[in-house]
C-alpha positions, 0 to 999 in steps of 0.5 A: 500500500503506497502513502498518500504523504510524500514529498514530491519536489523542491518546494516540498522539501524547502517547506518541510526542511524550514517547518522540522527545524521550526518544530524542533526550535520549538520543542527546545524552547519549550523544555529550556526557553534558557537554551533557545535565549542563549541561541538568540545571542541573548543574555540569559540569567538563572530563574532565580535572579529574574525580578518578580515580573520577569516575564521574559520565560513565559513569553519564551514558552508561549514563542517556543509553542507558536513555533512548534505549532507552525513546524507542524504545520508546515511539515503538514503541508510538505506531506500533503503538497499544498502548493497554496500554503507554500505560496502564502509562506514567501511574502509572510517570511520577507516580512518576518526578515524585515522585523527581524532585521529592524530589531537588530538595527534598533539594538533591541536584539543582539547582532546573532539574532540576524541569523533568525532573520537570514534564516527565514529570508533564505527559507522564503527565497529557496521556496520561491525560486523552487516554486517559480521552477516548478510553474515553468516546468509545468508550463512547458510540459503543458504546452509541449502536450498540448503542441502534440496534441494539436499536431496529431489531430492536424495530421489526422484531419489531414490523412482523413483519419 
C-alpha cells in the first residue's frame, strides 16, 4: 500500500526542511526557553535572579509553542503538497526578515539574532525560486502536450483519419 504523504519536489522539501527545524526550535524552547535565549545571542540569567515580573520565560514558552505549532504545520503541508500554503509562506517570511532585521538595527536584539532573520529570508527565497521552477516546468510540459496534441489531430484531419 503506497502513502498518500510524500514529498514530491523542491518546494516540498524547502517547506518541510524550514517547518522540522521550526518544530524542533520549538520543542527546545519549550523544555529550556534558557537554551533557545542563549541561541538568540541573548543574555540569559538563572530563574532565580529574574525580578518578580520577569516575564521574559513565559513569553519564551508561549514563542517556543507558536513555533512548534507552525513546524507542524508546515511539515503538514510538505506531506500533503499544498502548493497554496507554500505560496502564502514567501511574502509572510520577507516580512518576518524585515522585523527581524529592524530589531537588530534598533539594538533591541543582539547582532546573532540576524541569523533568525537570514534564516527565514533564505527559507522564503529557496521556496520561491523552487516554486517559480516548478510553474515553468509545468508550463512547458503543458504546452509541449498540448503542441502534440494539436499536431496529431492536424495530421489526422489531414490523412482523413
Amino acid at each position: 500500500m503506497q502513502t498518500k504523504f510524500k514529498i514530491r519536489d523542491a518546494s516540498g522539501w524547502t517547506i518541510f526542511i524550514f517547518g522540522l527545524l521550526a518544530l524542533l526550535l520549538g520543542l527546545v524552547g519549550l523544555v529550556r526557553p534558557e537554551m533557545l535565549l542563549s541561541l538568540l545571542g541573548f543574555t540569559t540569567l538563572d530563574r532565580a535572579s529574574r525580578a518578580a515580573g520577569d516575564y521574559t520565560l513565559v513569553f519564551m514558552t508561549a514563542s517556543a509553542m507558536a513555533s512548534f505549532n507552525m513546524g507542524a504545520y508546515y511539515i503538514l503541508a510538505a506531506l500533503n503538497d499544498v502548493k497554496q500554503f507554500y505560496k502564502w509562506t514567501v511574502p509572510f517570511r520577507c516580512v518576518t526578515f524585515t522585523v527581524f532585521t529592524l530589531v537588530v538595527v534598533t539594538q533591541l536584539a543582539p547582532v546573532r539574532f540576524l541569523g533568525v532573520g537570514a534564516w527565514e529570508l533564505a527559507g522564503a527565497v529557496a521556496t520561491f525560486l523552487a516554486l517559480r521552477s516548478e510553474d515553468k516546468n509545468k508550463r512547458e510540459t503543458t504546452e509541449s502536450m498540448a503542441s502534440t496534441s494539436a499536431s496529431r489531430s492536424k495530421t489526422q484531419k489531414e490523412t482523413g483519419d
